[in-house]
PDB file of N, CA, C and O in Angstrom:
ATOM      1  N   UNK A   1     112.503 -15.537 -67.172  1.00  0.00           N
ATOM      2  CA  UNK A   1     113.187 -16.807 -67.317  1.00  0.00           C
ATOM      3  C   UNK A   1     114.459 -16.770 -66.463  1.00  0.00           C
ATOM      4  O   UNK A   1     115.192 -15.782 -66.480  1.00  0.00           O
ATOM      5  N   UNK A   2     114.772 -18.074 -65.561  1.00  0.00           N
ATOM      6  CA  UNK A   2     115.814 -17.693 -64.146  1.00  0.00           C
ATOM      7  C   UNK A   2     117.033 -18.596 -65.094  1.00  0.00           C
ATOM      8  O   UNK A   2     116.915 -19.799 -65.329  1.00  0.00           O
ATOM      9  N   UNK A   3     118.010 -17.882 -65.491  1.00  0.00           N
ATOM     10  CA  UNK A   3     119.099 -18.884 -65.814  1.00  0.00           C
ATOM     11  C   UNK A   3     119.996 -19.239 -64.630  1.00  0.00           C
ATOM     12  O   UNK A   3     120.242 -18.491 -63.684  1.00  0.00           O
ATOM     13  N   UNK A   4     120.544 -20.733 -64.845  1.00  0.00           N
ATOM     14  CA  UNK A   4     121.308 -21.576 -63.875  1.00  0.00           C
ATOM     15  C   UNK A   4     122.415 -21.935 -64.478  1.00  0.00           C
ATOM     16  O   UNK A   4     122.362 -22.220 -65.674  1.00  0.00           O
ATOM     17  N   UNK A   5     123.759 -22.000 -63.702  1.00  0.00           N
ATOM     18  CA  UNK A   5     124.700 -22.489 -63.672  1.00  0.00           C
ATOM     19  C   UNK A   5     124.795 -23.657 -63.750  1.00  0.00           C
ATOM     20  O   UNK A   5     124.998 -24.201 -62.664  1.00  0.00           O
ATOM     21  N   UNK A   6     124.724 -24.401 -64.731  1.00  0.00           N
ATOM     22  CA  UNK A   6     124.559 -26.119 -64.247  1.00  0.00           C
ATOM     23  C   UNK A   6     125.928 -27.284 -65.220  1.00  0.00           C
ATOM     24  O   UNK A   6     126.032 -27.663 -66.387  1.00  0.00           O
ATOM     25  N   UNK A   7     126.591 -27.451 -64.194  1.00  0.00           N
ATOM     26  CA  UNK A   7     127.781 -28.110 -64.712  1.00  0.00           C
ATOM     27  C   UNK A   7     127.356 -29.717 -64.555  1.00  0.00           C
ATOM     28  O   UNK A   7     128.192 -30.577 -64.831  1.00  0.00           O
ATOM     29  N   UNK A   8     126.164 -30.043 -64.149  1.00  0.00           N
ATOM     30  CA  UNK A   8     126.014 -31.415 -64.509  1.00  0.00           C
ATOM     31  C   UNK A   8     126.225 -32.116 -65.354  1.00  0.00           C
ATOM     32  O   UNK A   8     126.696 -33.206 -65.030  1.00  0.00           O
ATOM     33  N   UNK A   9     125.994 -31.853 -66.773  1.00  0.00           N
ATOM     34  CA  UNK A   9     126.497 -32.459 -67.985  1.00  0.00           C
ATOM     35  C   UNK A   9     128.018 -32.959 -68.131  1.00  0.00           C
ATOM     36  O   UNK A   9     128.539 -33.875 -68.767  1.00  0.00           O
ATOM     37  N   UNK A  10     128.620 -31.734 -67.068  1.00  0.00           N
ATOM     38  CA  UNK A  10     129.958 -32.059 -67.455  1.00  0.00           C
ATOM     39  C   UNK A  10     131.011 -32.948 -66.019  1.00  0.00           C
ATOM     40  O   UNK A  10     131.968 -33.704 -66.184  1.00  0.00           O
ATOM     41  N   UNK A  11     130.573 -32.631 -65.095  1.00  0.00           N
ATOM     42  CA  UNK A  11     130.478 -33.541 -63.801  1.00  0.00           C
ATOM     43  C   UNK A  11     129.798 -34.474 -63.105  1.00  0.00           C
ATOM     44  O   UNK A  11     129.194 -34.500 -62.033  1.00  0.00           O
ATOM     45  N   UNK A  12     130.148 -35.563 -64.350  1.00  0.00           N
ATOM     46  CA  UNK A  12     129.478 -37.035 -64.198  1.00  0.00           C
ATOM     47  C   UNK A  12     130.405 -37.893 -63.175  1.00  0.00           C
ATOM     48  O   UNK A  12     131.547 -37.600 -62.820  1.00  0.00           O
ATOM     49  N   UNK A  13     129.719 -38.903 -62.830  1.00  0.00           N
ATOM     50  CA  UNK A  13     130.255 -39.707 -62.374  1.00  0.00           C
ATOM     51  C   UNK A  13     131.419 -40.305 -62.509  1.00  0.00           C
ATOM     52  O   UNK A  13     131.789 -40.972 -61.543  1.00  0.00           O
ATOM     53  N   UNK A  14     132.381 -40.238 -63.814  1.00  0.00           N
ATOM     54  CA  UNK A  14     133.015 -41.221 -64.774  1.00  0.00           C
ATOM     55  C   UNK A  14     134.157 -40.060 -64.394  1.00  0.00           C
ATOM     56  O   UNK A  14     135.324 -40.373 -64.159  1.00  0.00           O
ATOM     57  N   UNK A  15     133.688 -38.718 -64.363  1.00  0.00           N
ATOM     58  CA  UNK A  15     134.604 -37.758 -63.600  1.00  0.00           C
ATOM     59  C   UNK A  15     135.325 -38.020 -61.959  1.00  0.00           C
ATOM     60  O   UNK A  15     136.470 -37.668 -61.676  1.00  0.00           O
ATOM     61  N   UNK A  16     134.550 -38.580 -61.179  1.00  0.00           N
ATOM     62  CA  UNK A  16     134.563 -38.752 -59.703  1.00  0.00           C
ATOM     63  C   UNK A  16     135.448 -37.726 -59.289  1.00  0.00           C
ATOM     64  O   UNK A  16     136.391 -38.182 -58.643  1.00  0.00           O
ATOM     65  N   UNK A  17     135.475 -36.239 -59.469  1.00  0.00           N
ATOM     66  CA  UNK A  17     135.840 -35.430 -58.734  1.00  0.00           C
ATOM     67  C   UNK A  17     135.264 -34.998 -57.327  1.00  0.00           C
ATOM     68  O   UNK A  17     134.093 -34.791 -57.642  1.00  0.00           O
ATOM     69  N   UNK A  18     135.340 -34.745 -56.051  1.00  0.00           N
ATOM     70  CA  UNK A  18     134.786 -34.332 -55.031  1.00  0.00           C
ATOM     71  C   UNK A  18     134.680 -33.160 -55.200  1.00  0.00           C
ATOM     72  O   UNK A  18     135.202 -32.515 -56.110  1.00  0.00           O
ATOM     73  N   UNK A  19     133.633 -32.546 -53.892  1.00  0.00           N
ATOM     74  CA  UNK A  19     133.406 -31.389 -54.254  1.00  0.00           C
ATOM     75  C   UNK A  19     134.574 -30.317 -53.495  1.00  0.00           C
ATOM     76  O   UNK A  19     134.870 -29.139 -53.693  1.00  0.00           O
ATOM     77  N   UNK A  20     135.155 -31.579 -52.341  1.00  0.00           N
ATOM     78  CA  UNK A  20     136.172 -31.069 -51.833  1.00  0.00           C
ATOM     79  C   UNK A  20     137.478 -30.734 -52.563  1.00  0.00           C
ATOM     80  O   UNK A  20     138.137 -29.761 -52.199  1.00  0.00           O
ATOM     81  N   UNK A  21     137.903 -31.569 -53.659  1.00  0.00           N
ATOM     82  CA  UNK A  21     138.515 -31.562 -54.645  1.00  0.00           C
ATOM     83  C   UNK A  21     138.528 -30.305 -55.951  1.00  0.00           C
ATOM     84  O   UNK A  21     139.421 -29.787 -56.621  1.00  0.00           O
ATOM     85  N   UNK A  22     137.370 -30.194 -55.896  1.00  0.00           N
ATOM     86  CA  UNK A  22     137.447 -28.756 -56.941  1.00  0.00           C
ATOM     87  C   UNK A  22     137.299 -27.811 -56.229  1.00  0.00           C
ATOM     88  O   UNK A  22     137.385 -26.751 -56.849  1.00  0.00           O
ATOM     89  N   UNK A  23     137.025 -27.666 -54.703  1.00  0.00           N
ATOM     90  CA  UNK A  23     137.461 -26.352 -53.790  1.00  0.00           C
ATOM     91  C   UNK A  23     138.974 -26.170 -54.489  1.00  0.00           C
ATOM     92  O   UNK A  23     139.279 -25.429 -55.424  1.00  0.00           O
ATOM     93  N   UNK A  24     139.851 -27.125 -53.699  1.00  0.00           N
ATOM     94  CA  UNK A  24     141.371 -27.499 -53.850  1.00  0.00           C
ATOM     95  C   UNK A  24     141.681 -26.486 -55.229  1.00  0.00           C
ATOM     96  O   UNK A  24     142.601 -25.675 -55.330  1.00  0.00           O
ATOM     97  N   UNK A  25     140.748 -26.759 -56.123  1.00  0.00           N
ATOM     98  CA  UNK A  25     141.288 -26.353 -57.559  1.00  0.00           C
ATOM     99  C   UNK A  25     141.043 -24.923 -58.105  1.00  0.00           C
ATOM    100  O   UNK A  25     141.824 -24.167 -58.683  1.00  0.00           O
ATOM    101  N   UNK A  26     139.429 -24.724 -57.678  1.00  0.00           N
ATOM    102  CA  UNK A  26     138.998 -23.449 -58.009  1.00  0.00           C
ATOM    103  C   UNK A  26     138.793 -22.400 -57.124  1.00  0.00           C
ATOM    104  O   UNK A  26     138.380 -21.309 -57.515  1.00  0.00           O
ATOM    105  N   UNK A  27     139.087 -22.679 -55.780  1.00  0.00           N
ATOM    106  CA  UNK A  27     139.359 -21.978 -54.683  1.00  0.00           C
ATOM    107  C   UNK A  27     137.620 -21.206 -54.512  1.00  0.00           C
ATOM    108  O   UNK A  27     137.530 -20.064 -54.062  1.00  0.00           O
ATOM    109  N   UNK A  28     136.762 -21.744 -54.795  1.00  0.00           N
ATOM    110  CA  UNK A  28     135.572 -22.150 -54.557  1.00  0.00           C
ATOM    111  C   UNK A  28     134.602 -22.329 -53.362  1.00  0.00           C
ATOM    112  O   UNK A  28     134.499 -23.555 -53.314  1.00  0.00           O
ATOM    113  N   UNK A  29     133.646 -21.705 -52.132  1.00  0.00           N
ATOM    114  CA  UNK A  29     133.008 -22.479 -51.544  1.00  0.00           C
ATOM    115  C   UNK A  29     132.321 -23.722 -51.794  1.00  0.00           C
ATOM    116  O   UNK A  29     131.961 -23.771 -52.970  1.00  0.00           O
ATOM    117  N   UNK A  30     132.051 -24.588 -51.228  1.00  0.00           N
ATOM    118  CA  UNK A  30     131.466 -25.711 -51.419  1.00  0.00           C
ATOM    119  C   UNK A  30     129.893 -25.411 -51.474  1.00  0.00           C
ATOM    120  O   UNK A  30     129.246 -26.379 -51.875  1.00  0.00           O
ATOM    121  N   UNK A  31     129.367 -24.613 -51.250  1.00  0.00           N
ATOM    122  CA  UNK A  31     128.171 -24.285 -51.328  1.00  0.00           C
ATOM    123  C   UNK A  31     127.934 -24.109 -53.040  1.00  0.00           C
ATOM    124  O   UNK A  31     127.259 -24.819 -53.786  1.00  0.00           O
ATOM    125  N   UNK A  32     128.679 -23.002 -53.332  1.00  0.00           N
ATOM    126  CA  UNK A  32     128.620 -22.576 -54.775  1.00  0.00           C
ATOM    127  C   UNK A  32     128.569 -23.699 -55.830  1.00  0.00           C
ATOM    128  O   UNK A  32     127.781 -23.947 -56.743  1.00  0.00           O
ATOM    129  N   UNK A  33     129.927 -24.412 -55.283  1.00  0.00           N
ATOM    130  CA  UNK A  33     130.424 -25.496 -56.191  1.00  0.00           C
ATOM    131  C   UNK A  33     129.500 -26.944 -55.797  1.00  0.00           C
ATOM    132  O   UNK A  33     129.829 -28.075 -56.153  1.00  0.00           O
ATOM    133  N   UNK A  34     128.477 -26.660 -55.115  1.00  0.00           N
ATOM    134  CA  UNK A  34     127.412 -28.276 -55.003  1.00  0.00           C
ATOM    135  C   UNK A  34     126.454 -27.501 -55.925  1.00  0.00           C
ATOM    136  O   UNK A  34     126.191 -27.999 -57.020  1.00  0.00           O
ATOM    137  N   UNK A  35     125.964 -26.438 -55.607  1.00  0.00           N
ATOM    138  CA  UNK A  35     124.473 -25.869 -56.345  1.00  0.00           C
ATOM    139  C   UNK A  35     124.801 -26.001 -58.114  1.00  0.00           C
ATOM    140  O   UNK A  35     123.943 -26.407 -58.897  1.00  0.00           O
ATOM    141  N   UNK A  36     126.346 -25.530 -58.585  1.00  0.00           N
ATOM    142  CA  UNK A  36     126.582 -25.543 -59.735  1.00  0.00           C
ATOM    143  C   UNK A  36     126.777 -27.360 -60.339  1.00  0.00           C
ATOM    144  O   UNK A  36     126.535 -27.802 -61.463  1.00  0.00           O
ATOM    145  N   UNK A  37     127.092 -27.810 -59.584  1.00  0.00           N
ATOM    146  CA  UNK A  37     126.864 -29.325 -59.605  1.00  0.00           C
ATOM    147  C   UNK A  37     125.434 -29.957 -60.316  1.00  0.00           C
ATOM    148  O   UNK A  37     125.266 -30.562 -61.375  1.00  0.00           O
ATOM    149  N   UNK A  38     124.526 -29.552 -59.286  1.00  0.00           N
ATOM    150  CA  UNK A  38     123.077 -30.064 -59.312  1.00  0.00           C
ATOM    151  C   UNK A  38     122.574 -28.944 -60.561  1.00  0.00           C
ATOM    152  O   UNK A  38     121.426 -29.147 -60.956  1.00  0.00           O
ATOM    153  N   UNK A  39     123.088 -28.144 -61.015  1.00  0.00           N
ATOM    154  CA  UNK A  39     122.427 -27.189 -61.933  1.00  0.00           C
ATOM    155  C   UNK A  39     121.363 -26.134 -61.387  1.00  0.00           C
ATOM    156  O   UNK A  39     120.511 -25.587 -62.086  1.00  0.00           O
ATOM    157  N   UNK A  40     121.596 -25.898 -59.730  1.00  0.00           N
ATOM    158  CA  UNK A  40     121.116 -24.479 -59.094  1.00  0.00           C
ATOM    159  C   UNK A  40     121.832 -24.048 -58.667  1.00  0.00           C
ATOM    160  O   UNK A  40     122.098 -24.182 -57.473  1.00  0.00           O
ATOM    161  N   UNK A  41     122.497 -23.289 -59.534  1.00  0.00           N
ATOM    162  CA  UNK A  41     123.254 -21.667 -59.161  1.00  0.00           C
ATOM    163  C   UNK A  41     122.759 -21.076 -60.128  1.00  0.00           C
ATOM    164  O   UNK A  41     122.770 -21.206 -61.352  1.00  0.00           O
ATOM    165  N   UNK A  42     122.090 -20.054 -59.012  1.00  0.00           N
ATOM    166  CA  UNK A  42     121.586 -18.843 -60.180  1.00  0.00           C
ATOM    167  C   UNK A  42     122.041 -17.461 -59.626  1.00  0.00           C
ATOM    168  O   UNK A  42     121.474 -16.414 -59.939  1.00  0.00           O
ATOM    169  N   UNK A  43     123.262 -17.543 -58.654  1.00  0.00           N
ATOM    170  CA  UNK A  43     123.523 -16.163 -58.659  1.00  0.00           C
ATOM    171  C   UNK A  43     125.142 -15.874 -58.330  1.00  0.00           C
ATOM    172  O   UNK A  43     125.759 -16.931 -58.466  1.00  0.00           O
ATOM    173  N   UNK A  44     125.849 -14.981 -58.016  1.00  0.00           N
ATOM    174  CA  UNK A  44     127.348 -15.477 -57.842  1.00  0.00           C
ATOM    175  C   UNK A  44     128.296 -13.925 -58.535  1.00  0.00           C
ATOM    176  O   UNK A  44     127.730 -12.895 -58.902  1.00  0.00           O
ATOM    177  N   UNK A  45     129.211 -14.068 -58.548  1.00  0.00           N
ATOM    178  CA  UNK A  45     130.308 -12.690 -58.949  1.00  0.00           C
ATOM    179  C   UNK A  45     131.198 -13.561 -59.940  1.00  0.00           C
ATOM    180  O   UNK A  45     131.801 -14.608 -59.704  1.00  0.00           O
ATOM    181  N   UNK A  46     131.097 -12.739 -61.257  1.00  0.00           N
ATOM    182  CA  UNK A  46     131.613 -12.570 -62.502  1.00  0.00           C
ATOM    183  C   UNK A  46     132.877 -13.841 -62.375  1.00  0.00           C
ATOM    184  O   UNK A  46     133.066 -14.739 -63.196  1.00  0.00           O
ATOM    185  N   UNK A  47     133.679 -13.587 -61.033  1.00  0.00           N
ATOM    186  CA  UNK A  47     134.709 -13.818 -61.443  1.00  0.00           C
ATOM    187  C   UNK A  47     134.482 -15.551 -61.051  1.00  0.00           C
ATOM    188  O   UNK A  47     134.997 -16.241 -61.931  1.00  0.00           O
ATOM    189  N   UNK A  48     133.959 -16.218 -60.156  1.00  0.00           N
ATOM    190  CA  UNK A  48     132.792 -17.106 -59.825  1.00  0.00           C
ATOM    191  C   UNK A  48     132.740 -17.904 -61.266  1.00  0.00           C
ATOM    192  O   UNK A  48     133.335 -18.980 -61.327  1.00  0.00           O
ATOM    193  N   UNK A  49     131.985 -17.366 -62.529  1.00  0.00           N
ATOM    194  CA  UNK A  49     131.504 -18.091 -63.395  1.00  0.00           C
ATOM    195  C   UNK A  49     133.083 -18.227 -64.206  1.00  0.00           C
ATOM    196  O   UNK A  49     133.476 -19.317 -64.621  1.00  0.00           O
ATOM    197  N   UNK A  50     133.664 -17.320 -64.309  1.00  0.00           N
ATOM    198  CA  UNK A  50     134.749 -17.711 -65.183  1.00  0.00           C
ATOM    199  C   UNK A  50     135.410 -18.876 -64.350  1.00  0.00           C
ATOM    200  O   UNK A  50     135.743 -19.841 -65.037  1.00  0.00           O
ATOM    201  N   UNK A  51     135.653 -18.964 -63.042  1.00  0.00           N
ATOM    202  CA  UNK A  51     135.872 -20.015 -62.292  1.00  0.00           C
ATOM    203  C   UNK A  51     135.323 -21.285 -62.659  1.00  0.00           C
ATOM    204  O   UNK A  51     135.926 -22.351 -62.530  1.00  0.00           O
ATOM    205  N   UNK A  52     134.057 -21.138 -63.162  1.00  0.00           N
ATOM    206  CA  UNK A  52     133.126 -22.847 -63.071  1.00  0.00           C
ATOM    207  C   UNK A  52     133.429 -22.877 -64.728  1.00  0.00           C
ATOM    208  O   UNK A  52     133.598 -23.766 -65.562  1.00  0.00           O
ATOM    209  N   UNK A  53     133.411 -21.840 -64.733  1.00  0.00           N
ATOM    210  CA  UNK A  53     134.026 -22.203 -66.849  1.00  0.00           C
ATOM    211  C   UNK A  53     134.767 -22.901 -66.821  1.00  0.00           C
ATOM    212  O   UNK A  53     134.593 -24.024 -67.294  1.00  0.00           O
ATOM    213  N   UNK A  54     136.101 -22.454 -66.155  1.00  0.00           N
ATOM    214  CA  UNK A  54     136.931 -23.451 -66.244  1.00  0.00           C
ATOM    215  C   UNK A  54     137.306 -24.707 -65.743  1.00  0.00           C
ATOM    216  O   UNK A  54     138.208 -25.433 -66.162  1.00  0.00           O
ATOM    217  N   UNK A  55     136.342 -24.950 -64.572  1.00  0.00           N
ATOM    218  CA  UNK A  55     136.407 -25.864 -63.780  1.00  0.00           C
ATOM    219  C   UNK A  55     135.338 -27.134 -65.225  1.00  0.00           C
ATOM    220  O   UNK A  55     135.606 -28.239 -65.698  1.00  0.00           O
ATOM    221  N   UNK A  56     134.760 -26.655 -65.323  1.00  0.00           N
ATOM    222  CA  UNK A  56     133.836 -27.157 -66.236  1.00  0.00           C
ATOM    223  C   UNK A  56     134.743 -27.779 -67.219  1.00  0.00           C
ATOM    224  O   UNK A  56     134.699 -29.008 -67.166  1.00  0.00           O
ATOM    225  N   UNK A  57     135.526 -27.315 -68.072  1.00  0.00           N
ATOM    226  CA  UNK A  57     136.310 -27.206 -69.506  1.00  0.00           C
ATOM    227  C   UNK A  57     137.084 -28.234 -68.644  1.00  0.00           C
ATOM    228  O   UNK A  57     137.071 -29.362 -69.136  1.00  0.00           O
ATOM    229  N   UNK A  58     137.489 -28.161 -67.941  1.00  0.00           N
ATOM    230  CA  UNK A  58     138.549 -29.489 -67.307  1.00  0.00           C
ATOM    231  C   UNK A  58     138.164 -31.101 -67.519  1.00  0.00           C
ATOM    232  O   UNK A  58     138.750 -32.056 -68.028  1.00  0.00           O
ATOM    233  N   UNK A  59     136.760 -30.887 -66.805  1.00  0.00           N
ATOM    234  CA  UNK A  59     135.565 -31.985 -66.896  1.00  0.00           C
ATOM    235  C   UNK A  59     135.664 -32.066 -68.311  1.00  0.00           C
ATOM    236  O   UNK A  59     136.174 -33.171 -68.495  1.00  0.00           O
ATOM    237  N   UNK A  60     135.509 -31.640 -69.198  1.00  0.00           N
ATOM    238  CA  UNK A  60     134.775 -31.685 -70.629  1.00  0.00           C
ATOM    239  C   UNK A  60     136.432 -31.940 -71.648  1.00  0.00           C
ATOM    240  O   UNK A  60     136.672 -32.263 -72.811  1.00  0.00           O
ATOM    241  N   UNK A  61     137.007 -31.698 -70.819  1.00  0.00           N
ATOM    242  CA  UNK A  61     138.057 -32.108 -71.665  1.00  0.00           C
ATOM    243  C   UNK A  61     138.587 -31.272 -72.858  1.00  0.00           C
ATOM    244  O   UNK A  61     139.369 -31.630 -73.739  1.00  0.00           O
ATOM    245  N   UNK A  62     137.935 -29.984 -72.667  1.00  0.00           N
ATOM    246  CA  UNK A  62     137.869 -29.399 -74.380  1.00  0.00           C
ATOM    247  C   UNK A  62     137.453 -27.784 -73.350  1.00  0.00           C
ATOM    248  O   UNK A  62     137.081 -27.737 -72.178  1.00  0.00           O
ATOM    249  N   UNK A  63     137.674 -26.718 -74.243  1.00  0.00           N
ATOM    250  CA  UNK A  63     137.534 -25.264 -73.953  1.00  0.00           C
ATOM    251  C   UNK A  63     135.834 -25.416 -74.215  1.00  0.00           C
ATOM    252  O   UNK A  63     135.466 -25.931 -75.270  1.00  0.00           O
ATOM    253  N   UNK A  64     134.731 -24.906 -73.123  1.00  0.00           N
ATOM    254  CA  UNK A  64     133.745 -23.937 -73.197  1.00  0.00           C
ATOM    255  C   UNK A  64     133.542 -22.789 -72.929  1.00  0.00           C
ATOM    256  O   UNK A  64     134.173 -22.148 -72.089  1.00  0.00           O
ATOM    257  N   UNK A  65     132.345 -22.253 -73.826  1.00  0.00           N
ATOM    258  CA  UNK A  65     131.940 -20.982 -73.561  1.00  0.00           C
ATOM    259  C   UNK A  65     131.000 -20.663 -72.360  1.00  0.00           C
ATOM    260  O   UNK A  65     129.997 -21.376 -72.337  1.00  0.00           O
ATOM    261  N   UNK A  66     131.100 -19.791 -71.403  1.00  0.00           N
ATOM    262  CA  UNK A  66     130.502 -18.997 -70.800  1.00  0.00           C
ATOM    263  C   UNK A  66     128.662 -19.873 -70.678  1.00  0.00           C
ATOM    264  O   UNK A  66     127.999 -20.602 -69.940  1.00  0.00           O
ATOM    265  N   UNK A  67     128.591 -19.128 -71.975  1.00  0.00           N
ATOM    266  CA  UNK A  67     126.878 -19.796 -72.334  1.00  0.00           C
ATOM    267  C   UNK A  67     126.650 -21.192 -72.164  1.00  0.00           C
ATOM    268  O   UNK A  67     125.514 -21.633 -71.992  1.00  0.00           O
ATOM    269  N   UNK A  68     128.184 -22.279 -72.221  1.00  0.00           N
ATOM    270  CA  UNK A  68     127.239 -23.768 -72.414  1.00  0.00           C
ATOM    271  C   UNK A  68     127.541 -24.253 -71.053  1.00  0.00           C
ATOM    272  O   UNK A  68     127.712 -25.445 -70.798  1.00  0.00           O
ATOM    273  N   UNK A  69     127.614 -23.118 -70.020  1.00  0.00           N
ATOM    274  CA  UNK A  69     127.229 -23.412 -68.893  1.00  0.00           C
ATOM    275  C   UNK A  69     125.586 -23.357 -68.203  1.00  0.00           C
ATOM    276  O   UNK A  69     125.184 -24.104 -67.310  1.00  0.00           O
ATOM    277  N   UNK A  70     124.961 -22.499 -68.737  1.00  0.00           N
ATOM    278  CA  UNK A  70     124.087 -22.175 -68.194  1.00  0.00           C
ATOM    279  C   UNK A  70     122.910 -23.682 -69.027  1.00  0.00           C
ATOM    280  O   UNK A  70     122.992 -24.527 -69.918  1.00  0.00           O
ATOM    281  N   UNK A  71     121.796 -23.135 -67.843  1.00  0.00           N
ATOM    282  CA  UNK A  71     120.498 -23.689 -68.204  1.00  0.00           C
ATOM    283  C   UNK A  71     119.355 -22.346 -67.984  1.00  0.00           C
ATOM    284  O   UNK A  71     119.260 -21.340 -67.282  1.00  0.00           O
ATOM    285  N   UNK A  72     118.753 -22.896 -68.830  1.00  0.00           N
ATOM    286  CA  UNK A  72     116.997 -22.052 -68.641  1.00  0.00           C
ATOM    287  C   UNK A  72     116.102 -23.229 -68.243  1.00  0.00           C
ATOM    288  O   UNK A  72     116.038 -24.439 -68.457  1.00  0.00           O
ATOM    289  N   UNK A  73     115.369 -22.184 -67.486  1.00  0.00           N
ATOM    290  CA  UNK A  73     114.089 -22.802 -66.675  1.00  0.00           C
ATOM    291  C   UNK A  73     112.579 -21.603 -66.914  1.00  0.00           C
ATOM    292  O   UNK A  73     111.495 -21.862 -66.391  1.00  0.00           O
TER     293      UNK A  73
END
C-alpha cells in the first residue's frame, strides 16, 4: 500500500494560496509543494513532511498530525 502526501483537503480554493507563495513560506521546491497539492507525494526527507504539516495546519486553521496528512492508495 503506497502512502501519499496529500494536502488537498486542506488547500482549497477558498485558500487561494500560490504555489509560489508557499515556496515564500516553507522554503519548499515547487515540485514537492504541487505533487503534495494534488495528493502525489510519496517520497521526500523527514524534515519536508514536518514542513507540509505545517504548511497544511496554516490552511486548516487548527494544529495537525503528521498522519492526517497522508492518503492510502
Amino acid at each position: 500500500m503506497t502512502k501519499y502526501v496529500d494536502l488537498s483537503s486542506y488547500w482549497t480554493e477558498d485558500k487561494n494560496i500560490s504555489i509560489q507563495k508557499a515556496k515564500e513560506m516553507t522554503g519548499l521546491d515547487k515540485r514537492t509543494l504541487s505533487s503534495a497539492k494534488k495528493g502525489q507525494l510519496d517520497r521526500g526527507h523527514f524534515e519536508t513532511l514536518f514542513k507540509l504539516r505545517d504548511l497544511a495546519s496554516e490552511l486548516a486553521g487548527k494544529p495537525l498530525t503528521l498522519e492526517e496528512i497522508f492518503s492510502k492508495e
